[in-house]
N, C-alpha and C positions, 0 to 999 in steps of 0.2 A: 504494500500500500504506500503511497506517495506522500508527502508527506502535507499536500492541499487536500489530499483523499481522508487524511487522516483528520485534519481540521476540521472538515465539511463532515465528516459522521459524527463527532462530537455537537456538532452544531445541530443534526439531524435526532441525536438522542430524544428521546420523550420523557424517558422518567429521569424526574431530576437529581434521584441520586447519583445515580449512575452514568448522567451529562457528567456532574458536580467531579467524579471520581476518573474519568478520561481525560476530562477538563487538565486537573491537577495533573498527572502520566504526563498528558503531553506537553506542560508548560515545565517540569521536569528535563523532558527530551531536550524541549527548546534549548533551556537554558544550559544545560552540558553539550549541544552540539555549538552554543556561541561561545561557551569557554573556546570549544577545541577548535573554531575559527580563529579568535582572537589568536590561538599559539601557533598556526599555522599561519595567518600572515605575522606573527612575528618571525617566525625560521624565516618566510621570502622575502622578508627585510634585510635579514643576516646575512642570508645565501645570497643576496644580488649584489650588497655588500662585498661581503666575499669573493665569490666566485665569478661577479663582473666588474668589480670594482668601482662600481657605483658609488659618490659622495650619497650621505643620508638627504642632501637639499635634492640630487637629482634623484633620491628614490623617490620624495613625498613628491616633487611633483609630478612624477609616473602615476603614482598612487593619487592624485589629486587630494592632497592632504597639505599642512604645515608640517614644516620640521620639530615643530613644537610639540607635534599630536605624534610623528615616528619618535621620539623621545618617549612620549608618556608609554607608548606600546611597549618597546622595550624593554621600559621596567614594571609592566603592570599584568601584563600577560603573560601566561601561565609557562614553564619549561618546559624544554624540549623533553625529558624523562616522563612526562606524563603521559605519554603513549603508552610507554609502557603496560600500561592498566586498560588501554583502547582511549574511548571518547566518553564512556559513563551513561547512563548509570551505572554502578559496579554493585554487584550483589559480592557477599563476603559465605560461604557456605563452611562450616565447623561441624566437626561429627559428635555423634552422642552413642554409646555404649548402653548397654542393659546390663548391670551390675547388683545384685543382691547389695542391700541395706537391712532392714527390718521388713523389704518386699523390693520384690524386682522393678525398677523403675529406670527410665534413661536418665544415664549422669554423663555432663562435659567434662571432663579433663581439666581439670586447675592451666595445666599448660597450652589446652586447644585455644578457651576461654583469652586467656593474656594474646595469646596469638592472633585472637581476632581485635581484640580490641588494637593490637600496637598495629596493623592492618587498615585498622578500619582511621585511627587516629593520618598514618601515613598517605591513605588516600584523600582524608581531609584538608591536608595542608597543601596535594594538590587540587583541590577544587573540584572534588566529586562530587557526588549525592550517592549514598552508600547503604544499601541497606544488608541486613542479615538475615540467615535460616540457617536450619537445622540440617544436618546429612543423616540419614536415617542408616542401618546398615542392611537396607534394599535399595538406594538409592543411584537410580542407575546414570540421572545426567543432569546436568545444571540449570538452571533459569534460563531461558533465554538472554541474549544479550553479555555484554560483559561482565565477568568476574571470577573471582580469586575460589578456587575450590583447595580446602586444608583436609587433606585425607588421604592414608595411606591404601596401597591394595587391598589390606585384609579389612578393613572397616568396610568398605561398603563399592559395589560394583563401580560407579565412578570413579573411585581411585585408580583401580583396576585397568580399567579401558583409557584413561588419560595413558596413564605408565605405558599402555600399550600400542600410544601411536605415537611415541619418541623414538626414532629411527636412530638413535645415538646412543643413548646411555637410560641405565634400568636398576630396578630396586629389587634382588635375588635375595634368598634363602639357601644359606649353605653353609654346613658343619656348625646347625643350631643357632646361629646369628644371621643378621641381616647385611647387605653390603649395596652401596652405591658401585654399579657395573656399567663401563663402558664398553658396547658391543661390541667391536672392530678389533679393539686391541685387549680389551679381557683386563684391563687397570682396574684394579677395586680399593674403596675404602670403606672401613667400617668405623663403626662407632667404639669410640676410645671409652663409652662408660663399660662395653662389652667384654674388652679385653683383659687378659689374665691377669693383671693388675691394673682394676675397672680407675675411673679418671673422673673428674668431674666434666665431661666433654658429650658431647654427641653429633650427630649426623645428620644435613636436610637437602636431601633431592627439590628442587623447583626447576620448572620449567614454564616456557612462556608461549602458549601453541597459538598463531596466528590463523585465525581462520575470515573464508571473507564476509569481512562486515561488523567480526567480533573478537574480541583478546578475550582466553581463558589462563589465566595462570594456575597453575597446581603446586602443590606444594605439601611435602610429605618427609616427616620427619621419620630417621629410625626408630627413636623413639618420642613420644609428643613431643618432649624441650626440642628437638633437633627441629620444628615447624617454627619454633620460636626463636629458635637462632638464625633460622633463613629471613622471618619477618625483620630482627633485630642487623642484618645485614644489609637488605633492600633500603631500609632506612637511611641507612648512614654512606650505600654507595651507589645509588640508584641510578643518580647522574653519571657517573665513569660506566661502568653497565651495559648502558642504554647507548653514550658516547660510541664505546667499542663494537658493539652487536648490530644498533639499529633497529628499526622495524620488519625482524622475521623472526622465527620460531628459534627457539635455543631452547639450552638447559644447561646443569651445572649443579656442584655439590658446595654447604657449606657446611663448617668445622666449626662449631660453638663452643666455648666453656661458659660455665653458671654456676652460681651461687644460689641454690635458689630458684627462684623463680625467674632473676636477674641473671642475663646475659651478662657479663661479663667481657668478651672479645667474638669477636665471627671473622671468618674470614672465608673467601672461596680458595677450596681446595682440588675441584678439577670444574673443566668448562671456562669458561664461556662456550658450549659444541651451537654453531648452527647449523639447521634442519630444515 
């Protein structure tokens, strides 16, 4: 549907809750697809800059603008790293377990939980609208549209079939532990909490699968900290990242230590692979 198709059914609703509730969606839509104008003509700011060497007086008047207004874009529109995540909305999906208590009930993880939230905080500061759900463990595929799926193989079919359309690197079972595997060359890492003299460290596979129209990021830790050492990572090097890779599919492992529930240090230990 177009997006004057989309306007005009809303207008065409009858019951006015449910005007009221497409209304809201798509003034949503609006306003995350004018973020991710605004950052797109900032990059063709940059880029003609750059790579034609354009003064910014001869861009804005290309642009039919003041220099005053390529000024203010520069510094008010959004980075080039927020692609990353796509164009938004971003849904944030976190799994839940059935775990005996006093009765069998779905419980998050102390560490899924923090992971959404440092997630959900990261895509705030670029200028999303972000909402949350549950991963059930039948849950076979994501919301439409963009966003961040935290869930490992064994949780829930989705994790499953992400991992299994990464043509590079994969999350195996072997000799009772779990190991970040690179297909081609057979390089593994595992998680240093696992090892014969365990560590306060762990392990987080992400991956960034470009599909057309829509960014799904995955992200699976060996064990939950390891989802929260890759969030605690994205954070702090998003920008270099995204610089190096660009807009197509990749993957890569990173290497946390914690205190706690506190990350500590992360760093990527294999990858950037693009796919």
């Amino acid at each position: 549907m177009t997006t004057k198709d989309e306007f005009e059914a809303v207008r065409r609703e009858t019951d006015p809750i449910r005007r009221g509730q497409r209304a809201t969606d798509l003034i949503t839509i609006y306003q995350q697809r004018a973020t991710e104008l605004a950052r797109l003509r900032k990059a063709a700011i940059e880029e003609a800059h750059r790579e034609l060497g354009m003064s910014y007086t001869e861009i804005a008047a290309g642009l039919g603008i003041t220099k005053g207004r390529v000024t203010q874009i520069k510094q008010s529109a959004a980075a080039a790293q927020r692609a990353f995540f796509g164009v938004g909305p971003v849904s944030i999906g976190i799994p839940y377990r059935y775990q005996v208590t006093d009765r069998e009930r779905p419980l998050i993880a102390a560490e899924d939980a923090e992971t959404g939230e440092q997630l959900e905080s990261l895509l705030a500061a670029l200028s999303f609208t972000v909402d949350r759900y549950q991963i059930g463990p039948e849950t076979e595929a994501a919301p439409e549209g963009d966003g961040v799926v935290v869930c490992g193989p064994k949780s829930a079919p989705i994790g499953a079939e992400l991992l299994d359309e990464d043509p590079v690197a994969t999350l195996i079972k072997d000799g009772g532990r779990w190991w970040f595997e690179h297909r081609d060359s057979g390089e593994r890492f595992g998680s240093p909490a696992d090892d014969e003299t365990p560590q306060h460290a762990d392990l987080g596979y992400f991956a960034r699968h470009r599909y057309d129209g829509r960014v799904v990021v995955h992200i699976a830790g060996i064990h939950a900290i390891g989802s929260l050492g890759v969030a605690h990572y994205l954070t702090g090097n998003l920008a270099d990242l995204y610089r190096r890779v660009g807009d197509v599919s990749f993957s890569g492992a990173v290497r946390a230590t914690y205190d706690g529930l506190t990350i500590t240090k992360s760093e990527l230990v294999g990858g950037p692979y693009a796919w």
